[in-house]
N, C-alpha and C positions, 0 to 999 in steps of 0.2 A: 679536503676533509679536515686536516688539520689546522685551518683555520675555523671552519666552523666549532670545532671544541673550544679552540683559544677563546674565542668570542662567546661563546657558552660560559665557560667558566669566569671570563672580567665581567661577563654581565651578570652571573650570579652575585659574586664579591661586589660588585657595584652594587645592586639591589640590597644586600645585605650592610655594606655601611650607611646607606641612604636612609634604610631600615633601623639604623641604628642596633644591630646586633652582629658586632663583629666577633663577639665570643662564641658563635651561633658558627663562625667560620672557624677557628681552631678548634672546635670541638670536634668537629667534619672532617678536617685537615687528619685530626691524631685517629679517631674511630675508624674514619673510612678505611685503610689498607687492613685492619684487623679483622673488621666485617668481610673484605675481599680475599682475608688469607683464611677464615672459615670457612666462606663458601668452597674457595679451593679446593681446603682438605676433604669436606664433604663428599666432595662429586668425585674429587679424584678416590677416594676410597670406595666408594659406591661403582665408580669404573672397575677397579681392581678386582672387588668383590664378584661383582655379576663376569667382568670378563673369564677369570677362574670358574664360574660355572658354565661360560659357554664353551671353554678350553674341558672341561669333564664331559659337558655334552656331545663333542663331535668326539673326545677317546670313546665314549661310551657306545657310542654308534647311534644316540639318541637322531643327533642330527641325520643322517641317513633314513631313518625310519619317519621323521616331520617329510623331511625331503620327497619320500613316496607319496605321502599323500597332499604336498604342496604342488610335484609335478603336472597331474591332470587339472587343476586350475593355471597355474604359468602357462601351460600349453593352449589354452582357451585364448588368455591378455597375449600373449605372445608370440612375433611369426619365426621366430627363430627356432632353429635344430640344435643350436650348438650346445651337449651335452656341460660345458664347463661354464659356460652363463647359469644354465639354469642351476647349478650344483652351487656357484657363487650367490646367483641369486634370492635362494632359499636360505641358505645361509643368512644373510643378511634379512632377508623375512624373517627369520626366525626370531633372528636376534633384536630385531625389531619389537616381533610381540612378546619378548620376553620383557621390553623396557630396555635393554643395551644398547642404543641408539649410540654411542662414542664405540665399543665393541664390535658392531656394527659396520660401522665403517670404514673396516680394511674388506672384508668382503662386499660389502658395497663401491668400491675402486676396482675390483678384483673382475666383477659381473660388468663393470662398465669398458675392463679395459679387450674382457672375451668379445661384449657385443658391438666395439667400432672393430674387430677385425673382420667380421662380415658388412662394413658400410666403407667404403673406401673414397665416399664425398667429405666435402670439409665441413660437415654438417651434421647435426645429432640424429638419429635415426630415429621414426617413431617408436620403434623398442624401446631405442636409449632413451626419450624424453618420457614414457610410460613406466618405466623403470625408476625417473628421478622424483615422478608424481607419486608412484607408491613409496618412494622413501622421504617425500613430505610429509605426507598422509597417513603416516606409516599406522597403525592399528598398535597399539600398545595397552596389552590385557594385562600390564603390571607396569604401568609407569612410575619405576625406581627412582631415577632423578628426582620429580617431582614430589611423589612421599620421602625421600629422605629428605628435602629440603624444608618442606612441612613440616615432619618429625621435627627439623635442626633447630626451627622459629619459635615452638611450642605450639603446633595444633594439637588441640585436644583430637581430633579426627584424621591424621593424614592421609588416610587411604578413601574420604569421602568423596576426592574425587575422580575416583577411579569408571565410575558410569558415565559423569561427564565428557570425559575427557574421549570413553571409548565411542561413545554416543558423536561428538563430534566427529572422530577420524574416523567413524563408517560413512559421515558424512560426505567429509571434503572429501574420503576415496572414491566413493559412488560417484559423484560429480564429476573427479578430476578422470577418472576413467575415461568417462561417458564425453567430458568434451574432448579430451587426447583424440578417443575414436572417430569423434564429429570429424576433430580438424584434420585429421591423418587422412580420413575421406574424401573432406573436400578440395585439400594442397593435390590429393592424387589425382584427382580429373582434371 
């Protein structure tokens, strides 16, 4: 992989002296890391932010009370019992639709490492691969990252794609579901 960037970037500079605009290449050279340390700060402050409120949500007992009524649909997508999957896994839904998608992802470790202790092949379980499809797909009713990065570029609008965006992840969810269950059916016979 590291040759293919090498070769990415001499053939850009290549292109670009050939081009005759090699000022086009130190301007790139000096911007680029300052554009890459705002995005940084951005997202990491957007992490901070939303993680503090999903850190107030589970004191508050919020989470606990989504978790009641996330159970009877987990219970439907899912064949497992194990009462600390699904406590991890709601978590991580949750924090999923809240937009915390980096937040997110120590209870999404957490729900994967409860449901390989009831699979003991060396292999992902249909839970576990339905579990990793809904945190592709994840449904995000506030996509944070996304609008702050908007905000950070100057959209007049950042929250305008808040429909799209949801509009697709019911999509890819419904689908990815739907073939999880296809294939989970048809590997079992």
């Amino acid at each position: 992989m590291n040759a293919f960037w090498l070769f990415l970037i001499l053939f850009s500079i290549l292109v670009q002296v050939i081009n005759g605009d090699i000022n086009k290449i130190t301007t790139i050279l000096f911007s680029a890391p300052k554009t890459a340390l705002q995005i940084f700060v951005t997202i990491a402050c957007s992490i901070i932010l939303w993680s503090g409120f999903l850190r107030l949500a589970q004191d508050s007992g919020l989470i606990k009370i989504l978790e009641r009524f996330l159970k009877p649909i987990l219970s439907l997508l899912f064949k497992t019992k194990n009462e600390e999957a699904f406590k991890w896994m709601s978590t991580n839904i949750i924090a999923n639709l809240l937009g915390l998608g980096n937040a997110a992802t120590p209870a999404g470790i957490k729900a994967m490492e409860e449901l390989s202790k009831e699979n003991s092949k060396d292999f992902a379980s249909s839970d576990m691969i339905l579990f990793v499809i809904l945190n592709t797909c994840s449904i995000q009713l506030i996509p944070t990252t996304m609008i702050m990065l908007r905000h950070e570029y100057g959209s007049e609008n950042p929250t305008v794609v808040l429909f799209p965006i949801l509009f697709v992840s019911l999509v890819g969810l419904f689908f990815g579901i739907i073939f999880c269950k296809v294939i989970s059916r048809v590997l079992r016979r």
